[in-house]
C-alpha positions in Angstrom: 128.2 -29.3 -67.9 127.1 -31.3 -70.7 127.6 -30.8 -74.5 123.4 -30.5 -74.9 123.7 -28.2 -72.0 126.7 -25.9 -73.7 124.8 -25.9 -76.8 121.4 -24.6 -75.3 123.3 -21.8 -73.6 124.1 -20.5 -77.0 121.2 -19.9 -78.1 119.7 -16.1 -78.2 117.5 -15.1 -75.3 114.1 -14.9 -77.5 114.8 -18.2 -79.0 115.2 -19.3 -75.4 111.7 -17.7 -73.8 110.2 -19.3 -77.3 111.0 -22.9 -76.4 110.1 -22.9 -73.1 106.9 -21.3 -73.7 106.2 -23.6 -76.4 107.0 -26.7 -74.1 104.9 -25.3 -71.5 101.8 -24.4 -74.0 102.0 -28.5 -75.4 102.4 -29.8 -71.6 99.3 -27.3 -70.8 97.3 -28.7 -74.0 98.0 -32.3 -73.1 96.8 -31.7 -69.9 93.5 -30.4 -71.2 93.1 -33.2 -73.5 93.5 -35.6 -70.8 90.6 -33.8 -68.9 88.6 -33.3 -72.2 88.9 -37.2 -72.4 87.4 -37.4 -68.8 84.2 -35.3 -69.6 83.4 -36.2 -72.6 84.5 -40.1 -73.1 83.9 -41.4 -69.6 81.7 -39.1 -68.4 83.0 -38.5 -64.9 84.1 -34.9 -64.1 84.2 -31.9 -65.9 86.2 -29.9 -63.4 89.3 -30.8 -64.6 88.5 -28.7 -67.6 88.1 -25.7 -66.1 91.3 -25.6 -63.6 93.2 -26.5 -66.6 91.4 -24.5 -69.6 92.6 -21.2 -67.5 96.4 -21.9 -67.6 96.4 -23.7 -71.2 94.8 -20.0 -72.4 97.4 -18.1 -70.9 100.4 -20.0 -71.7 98.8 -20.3 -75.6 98.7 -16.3 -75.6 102.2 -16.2 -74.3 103.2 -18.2 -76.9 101.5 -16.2 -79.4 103.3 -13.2 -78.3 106.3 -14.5 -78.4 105.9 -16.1 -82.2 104.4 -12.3 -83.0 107.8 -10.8 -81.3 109.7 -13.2 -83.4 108.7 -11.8 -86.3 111.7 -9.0 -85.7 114.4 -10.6 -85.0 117.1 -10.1 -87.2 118.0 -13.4 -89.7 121.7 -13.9 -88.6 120.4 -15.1 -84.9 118.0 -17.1 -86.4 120.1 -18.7 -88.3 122.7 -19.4 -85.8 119.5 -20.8 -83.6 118.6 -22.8 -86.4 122.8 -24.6 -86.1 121.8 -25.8 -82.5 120.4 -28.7 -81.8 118.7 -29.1 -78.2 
């Protein structure tokens, strides 16, 4: 197991669901820019913004609930989150 890997597995459970929801809300986002680009630049489709609109809202609402969650956790995990470095 690597040192990255140890230090990630440290970290609290919310902080956890937090990152990975916010890497999934930027990968959705740049997935609807790229389609946004192909619509309204080129011209060519605009189907690509509706498949990926639908999953880019979702994920954006999880995230939201999970930075509206955060507000409650208590300030000695987030500071120990705050120590790791992933």
């Amino acid at each position: 197991m690597s040192a990255l890997t140890q230090q990630c597995d440290r970290l609290p459970p919310a902080t956890r669901a937090f990152v990975v929801a916010a890497f999934l809300e930027t990968f959705t986002w740049a997935g609807l820019l790229a389609r946004m680009f192909l619509k309204y630049v080129t011209g060519t489709t605009d189907v690509g913004v509706r498949i990926s609109g639908a999953p880019h809202g979702g994920m954006f609402f999880m995230y939201l609930a999970l930075v509206v969650a955060g507000q409650d956790v208590d300030d000695d995990a987030a500071a120990r989150a705050k120590d790791v470095q992933c």
